[in-house]
N, C-alpha and C positions, 0 to 999 in steps of 0.2 A: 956696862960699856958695850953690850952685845948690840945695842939700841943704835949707837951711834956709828959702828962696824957696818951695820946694814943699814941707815939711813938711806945711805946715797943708791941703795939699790931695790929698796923698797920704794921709796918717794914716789922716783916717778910711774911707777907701775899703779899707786892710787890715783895720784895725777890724771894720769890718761883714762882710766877706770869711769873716773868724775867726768870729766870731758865729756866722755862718747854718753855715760849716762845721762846728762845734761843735754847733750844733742836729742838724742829719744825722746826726751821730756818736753823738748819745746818745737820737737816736727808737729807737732800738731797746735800750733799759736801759727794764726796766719800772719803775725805782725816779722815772724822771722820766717817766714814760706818764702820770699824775695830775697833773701840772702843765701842763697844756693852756696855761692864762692861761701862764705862762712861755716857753714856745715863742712864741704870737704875741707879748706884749713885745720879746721879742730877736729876734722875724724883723721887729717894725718897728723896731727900734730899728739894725735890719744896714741896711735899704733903704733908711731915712734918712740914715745915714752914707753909704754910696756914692750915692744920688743928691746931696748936698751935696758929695762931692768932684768929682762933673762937672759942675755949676752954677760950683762953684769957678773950677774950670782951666776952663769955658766963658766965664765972665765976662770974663777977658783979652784 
């Protein structure tokens, strides 16, 4: 049951992990070079998630 204790505070911190790795991965495809707005969406959308899963697990 430990698993499901910290689900909600681990998620999202792979989450965003994926995200920003996924951004890495395709700055260099020029078919997403043109999507700028796209990149910072999901690089804030990655930091939000990992800073809320240590707020999470900081809260306890």
């Amino acid at each position: 049951m430990t698993f499901n204790h910290n689900f909600y505070k681990t998620f999202p911190f792979w989450c965003g992990l994926v995200i920003l790795s996924n951004l890495l991965l395709m700055s260099d495809c020029p078919v997403f070079g043109a999507f700028w707005w796209y990149h910072v969406i999901c690089t804030l959308i990655g930091f939000i998630m990992i800073l809320y899963s240590f707020v999470a697990s900081s809260s306890e």
